[in-house]
N, C-alpha and C positions, 0 to 999 in steps of 0.2 A: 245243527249246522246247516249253512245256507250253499247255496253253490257259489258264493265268493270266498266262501268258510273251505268249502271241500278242493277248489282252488290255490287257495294261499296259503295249504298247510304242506310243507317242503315234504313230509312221509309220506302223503298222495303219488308226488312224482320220481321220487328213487326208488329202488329193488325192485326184484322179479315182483311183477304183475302192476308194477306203476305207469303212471300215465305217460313217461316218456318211452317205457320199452312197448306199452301199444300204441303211441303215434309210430314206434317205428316198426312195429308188424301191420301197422294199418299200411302206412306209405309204401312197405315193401310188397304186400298183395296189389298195391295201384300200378307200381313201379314194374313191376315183372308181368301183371297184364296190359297194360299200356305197352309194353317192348314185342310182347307175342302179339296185339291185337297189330301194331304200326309192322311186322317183320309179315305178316298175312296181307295186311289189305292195303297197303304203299305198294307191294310191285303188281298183286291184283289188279288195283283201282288203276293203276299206271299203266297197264296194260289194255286195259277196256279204254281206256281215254285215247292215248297213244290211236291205238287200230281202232275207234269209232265203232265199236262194236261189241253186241252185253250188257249196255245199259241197262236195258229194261230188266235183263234177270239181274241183274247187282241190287237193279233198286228195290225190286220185288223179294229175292232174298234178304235183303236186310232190313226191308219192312217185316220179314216173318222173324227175323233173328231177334229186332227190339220189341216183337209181339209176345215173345215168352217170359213169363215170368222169373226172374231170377232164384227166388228164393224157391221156387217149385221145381226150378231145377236143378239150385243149388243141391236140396235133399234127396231129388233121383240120383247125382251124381254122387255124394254120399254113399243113397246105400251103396249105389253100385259096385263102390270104389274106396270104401270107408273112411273117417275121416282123414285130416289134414290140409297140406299148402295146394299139393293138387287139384282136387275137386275146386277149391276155393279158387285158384286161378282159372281152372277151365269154366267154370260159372261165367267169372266176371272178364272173361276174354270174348264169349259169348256175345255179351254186353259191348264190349268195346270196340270190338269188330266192323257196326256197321258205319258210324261216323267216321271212322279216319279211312275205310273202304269207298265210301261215295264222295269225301273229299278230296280224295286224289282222284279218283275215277272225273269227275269235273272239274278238279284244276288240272289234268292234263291233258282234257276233252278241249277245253277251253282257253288254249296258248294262246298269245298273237299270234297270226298268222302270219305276219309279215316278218319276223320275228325266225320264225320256222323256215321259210322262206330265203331269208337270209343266209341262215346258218346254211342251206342247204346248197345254194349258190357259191359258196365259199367252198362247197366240196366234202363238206362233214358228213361219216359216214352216221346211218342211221343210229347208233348206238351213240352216238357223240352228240346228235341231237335231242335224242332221250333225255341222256347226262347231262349236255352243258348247256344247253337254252329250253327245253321242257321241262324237267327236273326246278331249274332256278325258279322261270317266271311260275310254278305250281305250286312252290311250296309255303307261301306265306297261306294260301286254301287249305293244304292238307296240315299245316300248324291248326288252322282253327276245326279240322277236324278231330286232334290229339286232344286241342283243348276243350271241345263239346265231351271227347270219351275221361279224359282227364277228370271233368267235375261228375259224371254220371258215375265212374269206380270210385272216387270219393266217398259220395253218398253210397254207395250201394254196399263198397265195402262192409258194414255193419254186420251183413247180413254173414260174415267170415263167425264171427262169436256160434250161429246156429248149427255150425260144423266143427261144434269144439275149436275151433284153432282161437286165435288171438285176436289184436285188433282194435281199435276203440269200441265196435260194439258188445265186446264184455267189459264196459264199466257202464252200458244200458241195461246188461242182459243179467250181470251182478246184482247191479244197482235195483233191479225190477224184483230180484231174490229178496229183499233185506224186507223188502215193503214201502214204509212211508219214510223211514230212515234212511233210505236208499236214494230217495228222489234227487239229491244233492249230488251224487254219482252220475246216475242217468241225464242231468240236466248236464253236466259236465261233458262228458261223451259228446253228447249233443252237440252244442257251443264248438267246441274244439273239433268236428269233424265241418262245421260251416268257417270257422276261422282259417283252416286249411283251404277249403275250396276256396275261398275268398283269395289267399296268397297264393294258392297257384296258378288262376283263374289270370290274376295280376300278372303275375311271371310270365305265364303263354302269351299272354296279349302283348306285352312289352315286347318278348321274341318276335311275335307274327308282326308288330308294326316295324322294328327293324328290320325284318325280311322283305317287308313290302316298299320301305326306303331304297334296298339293295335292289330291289327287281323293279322299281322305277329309274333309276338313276344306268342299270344292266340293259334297259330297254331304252332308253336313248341313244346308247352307245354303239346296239345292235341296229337301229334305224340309220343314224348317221353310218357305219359300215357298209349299211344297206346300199345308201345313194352314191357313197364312194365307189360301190361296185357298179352300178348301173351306168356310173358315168365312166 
């Protein structure tokens, strides 16, 4: 059997331990550390931006965060903590942490100013500014930092199979069991965790240029109020 053979036999992808119940324990270890990594470093990164202040340890921390090994830490957290979904998300939040942390920390570093300005002239208090003109024009940057952490827990994912749990890297980590008969497994895994990245990769990018439609079309709107006010 070839891997269009180990593809297109309908038993591959129903019952427990088919290929669609791990695309869906795969997606759900991306999905649940994508939500911890964006609820950490969205009001972090917003905050160092915001107050101009922190940069350099945001940056310098999350150069150490994506200097660690996953899979080395995935199995200290293991022993630590024995297997399961835990260890496996706290691993790959690790990971995820530092792109959507320095993507908001420099899209809210980096508003217009005239913009902020604005708003502030109008009498918004600090909080309002945050939310409704910092927040908008930042977040088509901190989308492309979901979507840089989005395809690295993709990929990295895999490494969920070395922790007993689930995932598409047990139809690598199967597949590598069987031997040479196996290769058709493991090539599958494979394939189907770049196909994902590919469509979701698609998906954020579509989002972040719609956000950046809104937040150019929001930033005329706010210039023109601008000069309304000045006059």
């Amino acid at each position: 059997m070839n891997l269009f053979g180990y593809l297109g036999d309908a038993a591959n992808w129903a019952g427990p331990g088919g290929i669609w119940e791990r695309i869906g324990e795969h997606m759900g270890y991306v999905a649940v550390s994508l939500l911890v990594a964006m609820i950490i470093g969205i009001p972090v990164g917003a905050a160092v931006g915001h107050y101009r202040r922190g940069q350099v340890l945001v940056v310098q921390t999350s150069n150490a965060a994506r200097s660690i090994p996953t899979l080395g830490l995935l199995v200290l957290v293991v022993t630590l903590m024995g297997t399961g979904l835990v260890p496996v998300v706290l691993a790959l939040t690790v990971l995820a942490v530092p792109p959507v942390l320095n993507a908001a920390a420099v899209g809210f570093r980096d508003c217009d100013p005239d913009a902020v300005h604005a708003a502030r002239a109008l009498g918004m208090t600090p909080w309002q500014v945050v939310t409704g003109v910092e927040l908008p024009l930042a977040l088509p940057l901190v989308v492309s930092g979901v979507r840089s952490a989005a395809l690295q827990l993709i990929a990295t994912a895999t490494v969920a199979a070395m922790a007993a749990s689930g995932g598409l890297g047990r139809l690598i980590v199967d597949g590598q069991l069987l031997g040479p008969s196996g290769y058709p497994e493991m090539f599958a895994g494979a394939v189907i965790v770049g196909v994902l990245a590919i469509a979701v990769d698609l998906l954020l990018g579509a989002i972040g240029w719609i956000l950046r439609m809104v937040t150019y079309r929001r930033g005329r709107l706010t210039l023109t109020t601008e000069r309304q006010v000045a006059v």
